[in-house]
C-alpha beads as a LAMMPS data file, in Angstrom:
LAMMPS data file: protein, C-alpha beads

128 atoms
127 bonds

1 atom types
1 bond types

-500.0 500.0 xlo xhi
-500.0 500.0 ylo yhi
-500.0 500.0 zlo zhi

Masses

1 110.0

Atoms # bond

1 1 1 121.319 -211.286 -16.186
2 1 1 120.533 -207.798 -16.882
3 1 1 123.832 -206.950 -17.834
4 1 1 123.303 -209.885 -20.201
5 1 1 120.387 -207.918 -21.348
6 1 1 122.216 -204.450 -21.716
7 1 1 124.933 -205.995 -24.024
8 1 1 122.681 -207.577 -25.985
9 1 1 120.916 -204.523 -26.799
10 1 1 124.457 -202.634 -27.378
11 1 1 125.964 -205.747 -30.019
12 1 1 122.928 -205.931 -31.469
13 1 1 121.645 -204.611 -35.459
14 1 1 119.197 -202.707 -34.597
15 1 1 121.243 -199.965 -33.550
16 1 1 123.461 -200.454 -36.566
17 1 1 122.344 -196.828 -38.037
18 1 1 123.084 -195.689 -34.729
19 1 1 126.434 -196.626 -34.514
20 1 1 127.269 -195.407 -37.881
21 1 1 126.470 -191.723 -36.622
22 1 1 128.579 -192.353 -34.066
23 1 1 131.489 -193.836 -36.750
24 1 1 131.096 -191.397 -38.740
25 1 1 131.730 -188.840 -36.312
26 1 1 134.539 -190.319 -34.403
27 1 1 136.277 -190.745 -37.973
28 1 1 136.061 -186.917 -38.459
29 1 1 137.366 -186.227 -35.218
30 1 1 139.867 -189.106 -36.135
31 1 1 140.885 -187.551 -39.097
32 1 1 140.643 -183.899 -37.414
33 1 1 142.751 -184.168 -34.883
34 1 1 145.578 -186.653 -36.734
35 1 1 145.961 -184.179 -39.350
36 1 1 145.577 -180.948 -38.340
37 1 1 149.306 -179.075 -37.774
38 1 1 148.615 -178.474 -34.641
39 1 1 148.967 -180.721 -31.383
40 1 1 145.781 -180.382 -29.260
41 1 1 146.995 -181.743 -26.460
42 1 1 150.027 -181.046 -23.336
43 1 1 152.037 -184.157 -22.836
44 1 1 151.361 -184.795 -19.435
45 1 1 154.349 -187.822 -19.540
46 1 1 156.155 -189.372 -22.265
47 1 1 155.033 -191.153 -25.384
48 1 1 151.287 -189.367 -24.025
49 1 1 150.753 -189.502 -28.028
50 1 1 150.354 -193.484 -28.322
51 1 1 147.364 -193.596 -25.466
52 1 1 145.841 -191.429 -27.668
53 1 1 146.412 -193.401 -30.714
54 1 1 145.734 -196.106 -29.061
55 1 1 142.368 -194.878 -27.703
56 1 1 141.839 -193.414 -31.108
57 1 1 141.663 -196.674 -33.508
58 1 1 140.076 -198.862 -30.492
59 1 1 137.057 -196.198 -30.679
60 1 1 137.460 -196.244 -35.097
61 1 1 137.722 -200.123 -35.117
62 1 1 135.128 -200.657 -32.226
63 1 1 132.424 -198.348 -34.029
64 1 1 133.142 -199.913 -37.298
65 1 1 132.409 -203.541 -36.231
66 1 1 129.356 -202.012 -34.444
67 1 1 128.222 -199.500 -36.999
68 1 1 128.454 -202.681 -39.932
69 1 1 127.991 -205.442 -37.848
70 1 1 128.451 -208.019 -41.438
71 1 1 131.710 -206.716 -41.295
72 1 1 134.332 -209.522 -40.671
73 1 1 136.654 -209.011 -37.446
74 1 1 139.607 -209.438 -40.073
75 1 1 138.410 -206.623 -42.181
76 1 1 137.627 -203.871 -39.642
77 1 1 141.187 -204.590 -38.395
78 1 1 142.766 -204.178 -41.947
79 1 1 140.667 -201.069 -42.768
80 1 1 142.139 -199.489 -39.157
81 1 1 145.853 -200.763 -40.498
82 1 1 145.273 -198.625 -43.670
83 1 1 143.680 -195.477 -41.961
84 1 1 146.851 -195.409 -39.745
85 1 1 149.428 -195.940 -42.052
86 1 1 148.006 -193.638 -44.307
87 1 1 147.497 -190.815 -41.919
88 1 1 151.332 -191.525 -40.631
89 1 1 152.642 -191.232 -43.823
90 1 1 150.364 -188.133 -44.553
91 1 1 151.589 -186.871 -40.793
92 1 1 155.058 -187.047 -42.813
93 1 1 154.175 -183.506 -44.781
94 1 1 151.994 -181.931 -42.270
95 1 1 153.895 -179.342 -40.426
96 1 1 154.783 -180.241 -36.811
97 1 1 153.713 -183.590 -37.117
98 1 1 155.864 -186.326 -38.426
99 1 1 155.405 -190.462 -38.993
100 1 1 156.292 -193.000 -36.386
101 1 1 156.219 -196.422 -36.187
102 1 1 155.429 -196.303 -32.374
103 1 1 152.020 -194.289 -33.721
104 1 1 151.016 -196.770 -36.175
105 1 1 151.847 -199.944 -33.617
106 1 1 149.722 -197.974 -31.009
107 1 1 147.033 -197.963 -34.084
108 1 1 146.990 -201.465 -35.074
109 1 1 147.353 -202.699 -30.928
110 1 1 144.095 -200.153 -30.288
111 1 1 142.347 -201.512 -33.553
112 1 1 142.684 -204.967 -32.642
113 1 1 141.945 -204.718 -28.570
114 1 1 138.357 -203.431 -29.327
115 1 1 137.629 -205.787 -31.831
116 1 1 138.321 -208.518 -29.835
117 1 1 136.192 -207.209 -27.118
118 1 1 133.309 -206.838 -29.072
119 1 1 133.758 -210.199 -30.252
120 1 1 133.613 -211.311 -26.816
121 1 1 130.961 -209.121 -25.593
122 1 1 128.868 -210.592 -28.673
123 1 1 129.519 -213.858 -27.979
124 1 1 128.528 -213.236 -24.144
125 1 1 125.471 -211.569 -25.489
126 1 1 124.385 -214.826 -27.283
127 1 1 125.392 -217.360 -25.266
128 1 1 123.009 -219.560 -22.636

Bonds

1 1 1 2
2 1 2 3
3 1 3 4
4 1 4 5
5 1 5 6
6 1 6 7
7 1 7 8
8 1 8 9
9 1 9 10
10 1 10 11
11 1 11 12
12 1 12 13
13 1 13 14
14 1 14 15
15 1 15 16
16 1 16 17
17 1 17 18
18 1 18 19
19 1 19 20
20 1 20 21
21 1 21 22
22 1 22 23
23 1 23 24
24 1 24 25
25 1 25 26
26 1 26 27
27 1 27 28
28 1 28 29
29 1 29 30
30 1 30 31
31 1 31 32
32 1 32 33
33 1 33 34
34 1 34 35
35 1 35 36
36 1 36 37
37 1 37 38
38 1 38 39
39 1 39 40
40 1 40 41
41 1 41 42
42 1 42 43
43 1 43 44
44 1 44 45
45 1 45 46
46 1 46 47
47 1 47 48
48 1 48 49
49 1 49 50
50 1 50 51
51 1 51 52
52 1 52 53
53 1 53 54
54 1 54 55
55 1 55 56
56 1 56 57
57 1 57 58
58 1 58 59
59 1 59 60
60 1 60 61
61 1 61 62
62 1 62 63
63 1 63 64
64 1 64 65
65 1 65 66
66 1 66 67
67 1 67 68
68 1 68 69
69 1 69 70
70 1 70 71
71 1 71 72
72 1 72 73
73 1 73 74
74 1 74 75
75 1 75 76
76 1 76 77
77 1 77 78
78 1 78 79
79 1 79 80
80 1 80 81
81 1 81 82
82 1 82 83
83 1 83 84
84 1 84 85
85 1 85 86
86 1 86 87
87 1 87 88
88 1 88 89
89 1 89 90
90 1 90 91
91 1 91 92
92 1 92 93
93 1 93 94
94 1 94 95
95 1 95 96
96 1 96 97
97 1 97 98
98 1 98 99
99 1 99 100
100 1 100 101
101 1 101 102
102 1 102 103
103 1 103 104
104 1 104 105
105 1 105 106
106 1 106 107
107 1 107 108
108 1 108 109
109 1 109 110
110 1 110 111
111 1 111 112
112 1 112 113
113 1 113 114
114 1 114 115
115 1 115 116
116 1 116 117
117 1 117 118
118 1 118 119
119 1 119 120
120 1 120 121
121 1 121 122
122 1 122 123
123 1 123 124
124 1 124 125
125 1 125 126
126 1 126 127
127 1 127 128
C-alpha cells in the first residue's frame, strides 16, 4: 500500500505549482532542442530521432496533465498534436532540420502513452 501512498501524493493538486515548474521547463528544453539548427545528439541506430520525440511529448503531455490537473485527457493530447505539428512544419525552414511525418506520429504516440498512464495511475491512486 505504500506505493498506493506514493502515487497518490505524485497525481495529486497539491503539487500542481510544482509540476508547472517542471512543464515549463521541459517545454523550453522542448522547444530548445526541436528548433535549434543543430542536432544534439549521435544516432546511435536508425530512426534514433523518433525515441526522442517520442520521449519528448510523453514528458510535455505527462507534465501538462500533471502541472493543470482540470485539464481534460482530450485536451492535453490536442495541445501536444499542435506543438508537434507546428514545430515540424517550423523544422521545415530551420537549417538542417526538416518535417516528417514519422516525427509528428512519434509526437502524438508519446503524447497519448503518458496520458493514459497518468490516467491510470490516478485512477489506481483513488481507488479502494
Amino acid at each position: 500500500m505504500k506505493i498506493k501512498a506514493h502515487i497518490q501524493t505524485l497525481v495529486s493538486e497539491q503539487y500542481s505549482l510544482a509540476w508547472k515548474f517542471v512543464f515549463w521547463a521541459n517545454c523550453a528544453l522542448l522547444l530548445f532542442l526541436t528548433l535549434s539548427p543543430e542536432v544534439y545528439h549521435r544516432p546511435t541506430f536508425s530512426n534514433v530521432d523518433k525515441v526522442y520525440h517520442f520521449i519528448g511529448f510523453a514528458a510535455f503531455a505527462g507534465f501538462l496533465v500533471l502541472a493543470f490537473p482540470k485539464f481534460k485527457a482530450w485536451l492535453a493530447i490536442c495541445i501536444s498534436i499542435l506543438l508537434g505539428i507546428a514545430i515540424e512544419i517550423a523544422q521545415h525552414y530551420i537549417p538542417h532540420r526538416g518535417a516528417s511525418f514519422g516525427d509528428l506520429s512519434a509526437d502524438i504516440l508519446g503524447a497519448v502513452v503518458a496520458v493514459c498512464v497518468i490516467i491510470l495511475l490516478r485512477r489506481l491512486a483513488t481507488s479502494n
